[in-house]
MARLO-726652 format. One record per residue (C-alpha): x, y, z; residue in one letter. Coordinates in Angstrom, 1 decimal. Layout:
% MARLO-726652
c1, c2, c3, residuo
X, Y, Z, A
...
This chain:
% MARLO-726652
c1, c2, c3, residuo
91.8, 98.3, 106.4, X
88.9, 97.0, 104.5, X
87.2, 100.7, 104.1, X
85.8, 102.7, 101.1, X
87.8, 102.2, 98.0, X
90.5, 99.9, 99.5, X
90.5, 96.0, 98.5, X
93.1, 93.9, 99.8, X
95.2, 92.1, 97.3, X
98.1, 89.9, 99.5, X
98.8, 90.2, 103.0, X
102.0, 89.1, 104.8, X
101.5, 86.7, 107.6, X
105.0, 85.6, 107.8, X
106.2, 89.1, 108.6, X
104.3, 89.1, 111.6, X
105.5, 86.3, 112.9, X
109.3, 87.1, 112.5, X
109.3, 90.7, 113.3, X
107.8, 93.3, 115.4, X
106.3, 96.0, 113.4, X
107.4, 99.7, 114.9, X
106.1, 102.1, 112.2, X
103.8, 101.7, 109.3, X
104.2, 103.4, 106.0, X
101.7, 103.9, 102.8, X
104.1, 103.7, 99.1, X
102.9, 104.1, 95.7, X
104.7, 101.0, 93.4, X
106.1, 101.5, 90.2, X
104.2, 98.2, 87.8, X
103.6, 97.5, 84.4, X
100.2, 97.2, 82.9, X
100.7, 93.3, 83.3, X
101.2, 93.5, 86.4, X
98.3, 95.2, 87.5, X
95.8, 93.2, 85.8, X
98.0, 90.0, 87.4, X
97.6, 91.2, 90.9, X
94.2, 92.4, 90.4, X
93.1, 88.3, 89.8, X
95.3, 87.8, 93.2, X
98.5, 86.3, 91.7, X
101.2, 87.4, 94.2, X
103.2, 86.4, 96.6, X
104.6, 88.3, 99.3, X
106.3, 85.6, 101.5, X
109.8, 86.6, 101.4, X
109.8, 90.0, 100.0, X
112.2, 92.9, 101.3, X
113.2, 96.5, 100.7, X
116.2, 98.4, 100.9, X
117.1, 101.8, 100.0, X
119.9, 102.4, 97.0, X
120.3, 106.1, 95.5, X
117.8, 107.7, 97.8, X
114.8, 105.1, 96.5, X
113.6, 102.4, 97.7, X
113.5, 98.7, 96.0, X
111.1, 96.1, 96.5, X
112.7, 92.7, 96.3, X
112.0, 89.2, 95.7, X
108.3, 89.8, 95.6, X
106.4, 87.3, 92.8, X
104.0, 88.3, 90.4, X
102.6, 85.6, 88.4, X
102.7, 86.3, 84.8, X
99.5, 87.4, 83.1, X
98.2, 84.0, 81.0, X
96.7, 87.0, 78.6, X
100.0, 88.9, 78.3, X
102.4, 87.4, 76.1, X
105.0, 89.4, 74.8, X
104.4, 92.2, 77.5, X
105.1, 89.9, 80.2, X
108.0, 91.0, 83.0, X
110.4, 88.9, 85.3, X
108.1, 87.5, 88.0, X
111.1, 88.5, 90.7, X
112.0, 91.6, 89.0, X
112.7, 94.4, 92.1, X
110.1, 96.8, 91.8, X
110.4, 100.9, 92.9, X
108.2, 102.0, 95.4, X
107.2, 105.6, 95.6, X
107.7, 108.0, 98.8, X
108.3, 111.8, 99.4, X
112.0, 112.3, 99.7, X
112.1, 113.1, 103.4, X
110.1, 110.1, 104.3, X
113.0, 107.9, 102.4, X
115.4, 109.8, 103.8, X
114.2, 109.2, 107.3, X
113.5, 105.5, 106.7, X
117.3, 105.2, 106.0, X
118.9, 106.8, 108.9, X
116.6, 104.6, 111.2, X
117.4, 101.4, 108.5, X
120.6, 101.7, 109.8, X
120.2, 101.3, 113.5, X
120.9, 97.8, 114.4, X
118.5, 95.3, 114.0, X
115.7, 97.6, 111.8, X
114.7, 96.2, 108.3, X
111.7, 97.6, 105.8, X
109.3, 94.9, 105.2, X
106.3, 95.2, 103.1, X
103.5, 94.1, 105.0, X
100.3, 94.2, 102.4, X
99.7, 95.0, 98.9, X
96.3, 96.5, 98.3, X
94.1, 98.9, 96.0, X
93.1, 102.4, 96.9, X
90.8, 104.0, 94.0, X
91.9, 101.6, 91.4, X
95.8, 102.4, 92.4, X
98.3, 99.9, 93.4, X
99.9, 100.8, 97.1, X
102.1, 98.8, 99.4, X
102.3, 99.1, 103.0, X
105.6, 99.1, 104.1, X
106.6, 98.7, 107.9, X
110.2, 99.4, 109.8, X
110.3, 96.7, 111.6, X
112.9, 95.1, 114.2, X
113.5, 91.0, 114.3, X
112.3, 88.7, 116.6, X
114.5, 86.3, 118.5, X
113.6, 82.8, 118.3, X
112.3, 82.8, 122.1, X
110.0, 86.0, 121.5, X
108.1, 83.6, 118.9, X
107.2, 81.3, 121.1, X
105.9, 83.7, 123.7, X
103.7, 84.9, 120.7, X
102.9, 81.5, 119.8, X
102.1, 80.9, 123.7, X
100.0, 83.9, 124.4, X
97.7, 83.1, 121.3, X
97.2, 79.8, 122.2, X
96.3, 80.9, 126.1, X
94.0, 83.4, 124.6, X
92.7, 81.3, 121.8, X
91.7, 78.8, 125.0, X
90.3, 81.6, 126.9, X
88.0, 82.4, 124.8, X
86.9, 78.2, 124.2, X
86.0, 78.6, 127.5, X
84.2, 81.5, 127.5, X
82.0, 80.3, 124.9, X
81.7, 76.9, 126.2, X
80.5, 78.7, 129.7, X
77.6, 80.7, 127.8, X
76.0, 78.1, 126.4, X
């Protein structure tokens, strides 16, 4: 994702390992000034953040900004749920497939795109706890694999 104009702010690791990621979607995010500058010096956390969709718009949720040392008074709730921006239709599709069993919207990345803030969101579906280990078994097969190959081209 590292092209022309984009810089990566946070990235989710944790959602990877819990869900499988079906679609990915690009979403404007509704900040404050404070904000921006905070996650422009790479103060936020994404480790247990969620979405849901209330009214026809979607909510971003328990994701942490660090307050801005340099922004006293204008200063928001760390926590505060956040609105993310989408075309109508997209929402609107995102909900009927929300509520299928098992699907949740989880932002996977927080990045800039010519100086604006954008989240990438993805429907994703839950792992159980036994398709975790065969993640956890196939990168440590591969990650061995490729020891050996290097060891072998020496």
């Amino acid at each position: 994702m590292e092209s022309k104009g984009i810089k990566i702010a946070a990235k989710n690791q944790k959602a990877f390992h819990d869900y499988f990621v079906e679609e990915r979607f690009e979403a404007g995010i509704e900040l404050f000034g404070t904000e921006v500058k905070s996650i422009r010096q790479g103060t936020l956390n994404l480790k247990d953040a969620w979405c849901n969709i209330k009214d026809g718009e979607i909510w971003l949720k328990q994701m942490h900004i660090s307050p801005y040392e340099k922004g006293n008074i204008f200063n928001k709730d760390p926590m505060r749920p956040r609105r993310l921006l989408m075309h109508k239709r997209e929402i609107n599709r995102l909900y009927g497939q929300i509520k299928q069993d098992g699907y949740s919207l989880i932002p996977l990345s927080v990045y800039f795109k010519n100086a604006r803030v954008k989240v990438e969101v993805a429907l994703c579906k839950g792992k159980k706890l036994y398709d975790k280990r065969e993640d956890a078994a196939r990168k440590d097969a591969k990650r061995q694999m490729d020891r050996a190959m290097k060891e072998r081209n020496r």
